[in-house]
TIMISE-569924 format. One record per residue (C-alpha): residue number from 1; residue in three letters; x, y, z. Coordinates in pm, 1 decimal, always signed. Example, Ala and Ser with C-alpha at 12.3 -4.5 7.8 and 13.67 -1.06 7.14 Angstrom:
2
+-----+---------+----------+----------+----------+
| num | residuo |       px |       py |       pz |
+-----+---------+----------+----------+----------+
|   1 |     ALA |  +1230.0 |   -450.0 |   +780.0 |
|   2 |     SER |  +1367.0 |   -106.0 |   +714.0 |
+-----+---------+----------+----------+----------+
// end
This chain:
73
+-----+---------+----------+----------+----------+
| num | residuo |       px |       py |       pz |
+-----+---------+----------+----------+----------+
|   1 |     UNK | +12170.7 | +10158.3 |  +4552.3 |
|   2 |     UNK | +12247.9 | +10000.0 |  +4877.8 |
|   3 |     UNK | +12004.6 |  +9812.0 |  +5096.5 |
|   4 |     UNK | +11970.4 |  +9919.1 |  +5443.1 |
|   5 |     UNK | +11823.2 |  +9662.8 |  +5742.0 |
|   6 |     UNK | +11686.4 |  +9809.7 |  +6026.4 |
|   7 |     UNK | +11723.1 |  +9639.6 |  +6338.5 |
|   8 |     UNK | +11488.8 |  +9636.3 |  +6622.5 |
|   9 |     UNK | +11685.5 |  +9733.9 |  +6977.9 |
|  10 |     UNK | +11762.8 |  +9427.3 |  +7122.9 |
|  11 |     UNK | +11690.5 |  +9639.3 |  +7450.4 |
|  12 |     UNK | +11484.6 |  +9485.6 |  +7715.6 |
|  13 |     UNK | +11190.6 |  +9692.0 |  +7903.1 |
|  14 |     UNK | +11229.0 |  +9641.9 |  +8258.0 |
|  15 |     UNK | +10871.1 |  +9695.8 |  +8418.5 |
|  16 |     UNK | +10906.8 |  +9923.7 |  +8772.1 |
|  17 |     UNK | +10910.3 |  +9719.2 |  +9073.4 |
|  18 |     UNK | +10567.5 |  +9688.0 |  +9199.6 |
|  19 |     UNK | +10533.4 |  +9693.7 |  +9573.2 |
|  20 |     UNK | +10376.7 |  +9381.6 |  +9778.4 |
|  21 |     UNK | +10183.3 |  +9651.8 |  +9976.7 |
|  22 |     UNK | +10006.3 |  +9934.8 |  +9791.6 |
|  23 |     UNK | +10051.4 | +10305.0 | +10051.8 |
|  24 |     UNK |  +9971.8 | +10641.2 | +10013.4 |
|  25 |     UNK | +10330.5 | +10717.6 |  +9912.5 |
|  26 |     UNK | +10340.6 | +10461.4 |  +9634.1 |
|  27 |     UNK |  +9968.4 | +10470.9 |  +9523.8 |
|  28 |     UNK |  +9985.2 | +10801.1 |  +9284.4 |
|  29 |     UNK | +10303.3 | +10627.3 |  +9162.1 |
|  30 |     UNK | +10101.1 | +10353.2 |  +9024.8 |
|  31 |     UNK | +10089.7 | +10327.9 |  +8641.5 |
|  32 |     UNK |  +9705.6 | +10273.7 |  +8648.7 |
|  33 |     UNK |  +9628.3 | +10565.9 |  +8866.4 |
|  34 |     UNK |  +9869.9 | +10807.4 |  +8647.2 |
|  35 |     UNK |  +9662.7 | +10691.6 |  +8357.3 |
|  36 |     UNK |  +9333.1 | +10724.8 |  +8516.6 |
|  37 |     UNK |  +9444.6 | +11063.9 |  +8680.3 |
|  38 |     UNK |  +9545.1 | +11172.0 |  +8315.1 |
|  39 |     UNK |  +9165.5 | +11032.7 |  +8123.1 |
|  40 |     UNK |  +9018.9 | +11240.3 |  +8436.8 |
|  41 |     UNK |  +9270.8 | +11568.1 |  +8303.8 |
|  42 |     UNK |  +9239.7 | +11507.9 |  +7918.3 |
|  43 |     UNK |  +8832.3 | +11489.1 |  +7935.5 |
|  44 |     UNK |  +8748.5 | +11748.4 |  +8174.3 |
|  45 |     UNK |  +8596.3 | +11510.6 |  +8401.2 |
|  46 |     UNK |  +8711.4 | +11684.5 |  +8734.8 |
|  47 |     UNK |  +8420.6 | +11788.0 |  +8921.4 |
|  48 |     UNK |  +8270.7 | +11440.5 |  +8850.4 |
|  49 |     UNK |  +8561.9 | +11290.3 |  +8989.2 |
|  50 |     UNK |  +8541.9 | +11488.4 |  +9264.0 |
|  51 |     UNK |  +8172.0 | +11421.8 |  +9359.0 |
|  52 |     UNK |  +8242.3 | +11065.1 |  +9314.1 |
|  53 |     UNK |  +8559.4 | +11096.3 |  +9523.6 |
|  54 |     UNK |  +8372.8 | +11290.5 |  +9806.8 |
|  55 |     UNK |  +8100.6 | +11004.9 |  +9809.7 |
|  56 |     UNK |  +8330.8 | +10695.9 |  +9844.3 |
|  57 |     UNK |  +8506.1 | +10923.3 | +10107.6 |
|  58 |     UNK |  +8181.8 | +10980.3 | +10309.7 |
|  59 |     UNK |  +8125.3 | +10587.9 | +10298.9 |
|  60 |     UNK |  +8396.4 | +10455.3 | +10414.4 |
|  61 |     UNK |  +8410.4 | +10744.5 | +10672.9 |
|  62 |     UNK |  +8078.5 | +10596.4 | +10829.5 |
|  63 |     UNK |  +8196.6 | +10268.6 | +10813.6 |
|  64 |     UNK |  +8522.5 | +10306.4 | +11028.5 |
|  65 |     UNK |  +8314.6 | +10531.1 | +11260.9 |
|  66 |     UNK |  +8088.2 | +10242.6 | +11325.5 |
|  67 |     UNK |  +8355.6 | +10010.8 | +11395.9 |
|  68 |     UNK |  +8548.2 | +10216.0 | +11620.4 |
|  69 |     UNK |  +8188.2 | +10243.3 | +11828.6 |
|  70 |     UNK |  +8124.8 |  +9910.6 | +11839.2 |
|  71 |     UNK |  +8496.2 |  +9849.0 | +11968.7 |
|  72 |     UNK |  +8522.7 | +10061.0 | +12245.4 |
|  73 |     UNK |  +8209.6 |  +9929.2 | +12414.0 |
+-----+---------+----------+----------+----------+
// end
């Protein structure tokens, strides 16, 4: 009988470039989001997401509309 050695791939990984400034082209691209998008898909947690998504939505909305008041003035 022969011995056979296994060896591992010398192959590097070569993380995707991350951007300096995070968009909404490259921000569903983001490894973090894919994998918090996919927890949200695997656990059937879609309409929570969705209430929680509609509330941060509706704050921030108020906040911009306040500074755009106060700015025109």
């Amino acid at each position: 009988m022969s011995k056979t050695t296994i060896t591992p791939a010398t192959e590097e990984k070569v993380a995707p470039a991350v951007p300096e400034v995070m968009t909404i082209k490259n921000f569903r691209s983001n490894g973090d989001i894919e994998n918090f998008y996919r927890y949200i898909h695997d656990n059937g947690l879609r309409r929570e997401a969705l209430m929680l998504m509609e509330y941060a939505i509706s704050k921030v909305a108020k906040v911009r509309k306040g500074k755009r008041s106060k700015t025109l003035q």
